[in-house]
N, C-alpha and C positions, 0 to 999 in steps of 0.2 A: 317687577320687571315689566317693560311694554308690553316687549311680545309675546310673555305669556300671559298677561290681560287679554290680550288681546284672543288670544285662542279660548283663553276660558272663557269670553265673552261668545265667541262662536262655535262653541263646545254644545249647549242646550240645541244646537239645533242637527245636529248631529244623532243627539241622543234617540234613544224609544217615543217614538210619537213625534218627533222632530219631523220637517220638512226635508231634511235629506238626511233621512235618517237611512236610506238605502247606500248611503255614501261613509258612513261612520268607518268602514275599514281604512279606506283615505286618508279620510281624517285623521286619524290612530296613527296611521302609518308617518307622517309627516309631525304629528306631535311625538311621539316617540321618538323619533330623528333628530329631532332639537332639542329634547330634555328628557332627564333620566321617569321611566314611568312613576307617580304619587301612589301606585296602590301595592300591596304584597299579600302575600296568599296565606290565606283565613285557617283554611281547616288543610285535615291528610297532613300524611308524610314528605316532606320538601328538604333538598339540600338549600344551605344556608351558604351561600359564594357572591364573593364580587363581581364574579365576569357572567355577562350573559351574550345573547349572540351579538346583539350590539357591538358592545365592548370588542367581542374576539375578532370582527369583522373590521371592524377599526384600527385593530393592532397590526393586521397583515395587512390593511391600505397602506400606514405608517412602513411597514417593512419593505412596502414599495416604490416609498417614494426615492431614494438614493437610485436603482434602476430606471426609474424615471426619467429623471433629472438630467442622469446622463444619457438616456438615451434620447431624450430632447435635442441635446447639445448635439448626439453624434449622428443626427436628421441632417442638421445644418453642414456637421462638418466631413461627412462623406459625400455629400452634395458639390461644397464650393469646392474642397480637395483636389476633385476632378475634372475641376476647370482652371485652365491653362490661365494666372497671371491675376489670380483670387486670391486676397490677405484677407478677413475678417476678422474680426474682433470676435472676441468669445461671445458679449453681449449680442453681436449680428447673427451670430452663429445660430443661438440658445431663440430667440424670435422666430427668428426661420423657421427650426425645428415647433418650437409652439407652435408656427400658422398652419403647419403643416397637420401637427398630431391632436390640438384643441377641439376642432372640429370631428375627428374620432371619436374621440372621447365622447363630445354632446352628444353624437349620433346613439350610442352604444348607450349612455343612460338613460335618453329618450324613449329609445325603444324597448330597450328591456323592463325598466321601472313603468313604460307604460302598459306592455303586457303584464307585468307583477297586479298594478292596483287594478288592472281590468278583472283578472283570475280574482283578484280577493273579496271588490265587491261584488262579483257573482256565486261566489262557495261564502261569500259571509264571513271571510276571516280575518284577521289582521295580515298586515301587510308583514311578511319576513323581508331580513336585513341582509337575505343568502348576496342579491345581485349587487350589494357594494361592491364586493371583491370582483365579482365576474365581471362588472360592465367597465374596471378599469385594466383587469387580465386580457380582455378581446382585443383592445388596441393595442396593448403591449405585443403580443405575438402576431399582430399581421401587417403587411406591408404596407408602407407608408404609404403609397401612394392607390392606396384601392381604392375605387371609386364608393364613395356612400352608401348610393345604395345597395352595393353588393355588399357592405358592411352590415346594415339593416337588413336584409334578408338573413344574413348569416346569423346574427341574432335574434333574430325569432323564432330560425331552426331549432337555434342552442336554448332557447328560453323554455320553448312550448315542445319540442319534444322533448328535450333532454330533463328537464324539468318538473312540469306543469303535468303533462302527461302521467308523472308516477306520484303527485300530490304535494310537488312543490320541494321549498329549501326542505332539507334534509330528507328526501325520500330520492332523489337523482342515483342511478346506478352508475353516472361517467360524467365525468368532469365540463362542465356546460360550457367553460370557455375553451377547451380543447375541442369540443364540440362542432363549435363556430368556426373554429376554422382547420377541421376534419371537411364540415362542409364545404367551406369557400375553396378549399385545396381539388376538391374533385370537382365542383360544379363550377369555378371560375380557375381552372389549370395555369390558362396562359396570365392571370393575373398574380399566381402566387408563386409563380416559378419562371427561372429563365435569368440574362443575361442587363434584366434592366428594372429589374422589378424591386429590391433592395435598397435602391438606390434612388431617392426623389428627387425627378424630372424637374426643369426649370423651361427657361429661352432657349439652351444649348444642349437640345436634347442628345443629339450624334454624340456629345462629348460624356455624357454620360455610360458606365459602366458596373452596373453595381452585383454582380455575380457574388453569393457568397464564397466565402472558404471550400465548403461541403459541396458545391454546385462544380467548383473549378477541378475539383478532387474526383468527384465524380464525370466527369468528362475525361480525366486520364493527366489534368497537367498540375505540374509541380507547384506548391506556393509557399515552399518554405522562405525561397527568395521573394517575396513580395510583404508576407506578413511573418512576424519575430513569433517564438513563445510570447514572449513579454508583450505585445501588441494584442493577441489572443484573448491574456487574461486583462489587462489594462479594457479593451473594449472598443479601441478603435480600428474596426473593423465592417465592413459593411454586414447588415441582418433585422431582424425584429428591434423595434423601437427598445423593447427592455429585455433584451437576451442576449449583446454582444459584450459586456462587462460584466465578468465574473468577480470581479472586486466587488460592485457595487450590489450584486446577487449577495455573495457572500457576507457583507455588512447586513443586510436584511435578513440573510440568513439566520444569522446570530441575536436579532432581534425577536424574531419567529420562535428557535429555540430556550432562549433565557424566559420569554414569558408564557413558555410552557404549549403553546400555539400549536407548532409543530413537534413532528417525531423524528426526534436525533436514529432513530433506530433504520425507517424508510429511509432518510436521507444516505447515511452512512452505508448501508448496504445496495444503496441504490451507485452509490460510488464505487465499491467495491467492486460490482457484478459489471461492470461500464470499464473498468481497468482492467479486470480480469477477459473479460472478453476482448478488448481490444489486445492485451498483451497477447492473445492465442492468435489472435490476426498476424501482428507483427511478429511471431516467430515460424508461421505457415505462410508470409507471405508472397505473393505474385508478380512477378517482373511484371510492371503495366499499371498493376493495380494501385495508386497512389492510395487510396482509402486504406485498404489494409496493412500497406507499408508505413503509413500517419504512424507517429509515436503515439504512445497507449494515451500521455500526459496529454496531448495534445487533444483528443478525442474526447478530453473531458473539458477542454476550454473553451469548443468552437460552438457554433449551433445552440439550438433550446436548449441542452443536457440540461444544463448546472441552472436556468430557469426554473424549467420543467421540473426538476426532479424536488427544487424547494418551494416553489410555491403550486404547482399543482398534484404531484405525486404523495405528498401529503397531504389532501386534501382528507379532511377526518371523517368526510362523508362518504366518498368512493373509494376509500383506500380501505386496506385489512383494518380489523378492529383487534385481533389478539399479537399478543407480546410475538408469538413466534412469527405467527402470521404475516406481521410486518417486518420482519427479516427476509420473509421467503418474497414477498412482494415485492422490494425494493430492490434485491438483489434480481429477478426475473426482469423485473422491469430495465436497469442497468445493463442485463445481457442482450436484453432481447432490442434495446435501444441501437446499440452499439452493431450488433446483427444486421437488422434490417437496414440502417446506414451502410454498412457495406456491400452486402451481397443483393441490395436492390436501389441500385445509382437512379431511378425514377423518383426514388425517397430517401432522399439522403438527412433528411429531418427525422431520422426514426424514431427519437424519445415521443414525438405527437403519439403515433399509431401502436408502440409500449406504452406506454399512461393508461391509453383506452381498453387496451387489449388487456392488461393486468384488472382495470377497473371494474370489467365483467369476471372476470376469476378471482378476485377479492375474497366475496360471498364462500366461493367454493373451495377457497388456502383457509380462511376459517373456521369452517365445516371439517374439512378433516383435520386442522390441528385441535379444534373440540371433542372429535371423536377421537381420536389419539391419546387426549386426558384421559377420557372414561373409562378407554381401554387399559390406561396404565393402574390410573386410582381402581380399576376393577380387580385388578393384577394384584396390585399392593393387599389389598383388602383380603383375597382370596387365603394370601400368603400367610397375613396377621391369624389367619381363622385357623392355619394348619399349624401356625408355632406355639 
């Protein structure tokens, strides 16, 4: 094949004693990328598997592409929607939205991949495959219309401390792309919130309005007359490039779960603790308060939830690692989602700041359902000794 002649031919110089031989993680990084690695491991004890991180990093881009897709389309078509005497064609629609969100996209693998191969050839390692998934999560969850470089700052935060700091892909205590725009949400406010920021600007800026669901709810006014259930789950609604369609979430969803990817167990109780808390709203709730008056169902259609909760909240790195663990996880995370949306209208996003919030107690739901076993097998054991 060409092009890996062509690598193998500039392979030697790569190598030990090679002229850029200080550069061979690069190198690696970008051969491995485009073909499955030629060598397997010699001596020690090793599991024998198909999937490696490659592979598993690749399965959840694929799981995203369907939220993509459409949330390309619904750039274009919350845009023209709201302009007075605008037919487009789907294909106008779908362009639009590309010119808008392509250029995210570059920015966000630019910088991140460039900070990756920078950390590897100074620590000397191979390049990980962690920021596939993050550098096309960042664009997904932030406003279309951010400015670049606020985009690029925000991931460098998310790279280099979230990261790099604790020794790279798999060593992160919190979700890097939740991260990025934990960051941009505090240090650029008036850009990821408000009345026009969902919604990407054109010529006819005055005519634009792009307030989410969750933003109009939190100001006090009603929108069950504006947008349906079925509008909700469908995704045409203004928000995050790939969080307003729960349909197209959920088709990934089921791809994530069948190849084993993600944990049916965080997701499901992540939905459970999200219904549950919203149900205690709705039967406590507040003449005024639209948030807590929202039906439970409805709470699990709007906003990140149903993002968040499947392609970050399972995240295998920063989530619980034990069977209970991740029960107690998903469901805190589901309540504590659902919480913060209503009882603090400044954050009506609240799955963002639950993901993170669970993500540092992970470690610690772990911890003591480990200790919990020992206690119990110590029990058992004690028992066996006295029958």
């Amino acid at each position: 094949m060409g092009l890996r002649k062509i690598l193998d031919n500039y392979k030697v110089h790569f190598e030990k004693g090679g002229k850029f031989e200080k550069f061979k993680p690069a190198f690696a990084g970008i051969d491995t990328f485009l073909f499955v690695p030629n060598h397997t491991t010699k001596r020690g004890a090793h599991i024998r598997d198909v999937i490696d991180l490659k592979r598993l990093m690749i399965i959840v881009v694929f799981a995203l592409i369907p939220a993509t897709l459409f949330g390309i389309w619904n750039i274009g078509n919350q845009h023209f929607s709201q302009l007075s005497g605008s037919d487009m064609s789907f294909m106008n629609l779908f362009l639009y939205g590309a010119m808008k969100f392509i250029p995210m996209v570059i920015v966000s693998y630019a910088v991140g991949l460039g900070i990756e191969f920078y950390y590897a050839i100074k620590r000397g390692h191979d390049v990980n495959e962690g920021y596939l998934v993050s550098g096309i999560l960042i664009p997904l969850i932030m406003p279309v219309d951010l400015p670049l470089w606020m985009l690029a700052v925000a991931v460098v935060f998310a790279v280099i401390i979230g990261k790099e700091v604790f020794g790279g892909t798999g060593m992160n205590i919190m979700n890097p792309a939740l991260l990025a725009r934990a960051f941009a949400f505090f240090a650029y406010p008036s850009f990821m919130s408000g009345t026009k920021v969902w919604v990407a600007e054109g010529l006819h800026n005055d005519a634009i309005s792009g307030e989410t669901i969750l933003g109009k709810l939190a100001e006090g006014h009603a929108v069950d007359k504006i947008y349906s259930t079925y509008d909700m789950f469908m995704g045409w609604i203004p928000g995050s490039v790939g969080e307003t369609s729960v349909l197209m979430i959920g088709i990934g969803a089921l791809m994530l779960l069948i190849s084993g990817v993600a944990s049916w167990r965080i997701i499901f109780s992540a939905i459970l603790g999200g219904a549950f808390m919203a149900f205690v709203f709705n039967t406590f709730a507040v003449d005024g308060n639209q948030l807590m008056a929202m039906p439970w169902y409805q709470h699990l259609l709007v906003g990140g939830f149903a993002f968040g909760i499947v392609f970050m909240a399972t995240d295998p790195v920063s989530a619980a690692q034990t069977t209970k663990g991740k029960w107690i996880y998903g469901f805190l995370i589901g309540v504590f989602a659902i919480m913060i949306r209503v009882f603090n209208a400044a954050y009506p996003e609240g799955v963002m700041l639950a993901i993170l919030l669970l993500n540092v107690f992970a470690p610690t739901i772990d911890y003591f359902v480990v200790q919990s076993n020992i206690k119990s097998r110590k029990k058992r054991w004690e028992n066996a000794k006295k029958a």
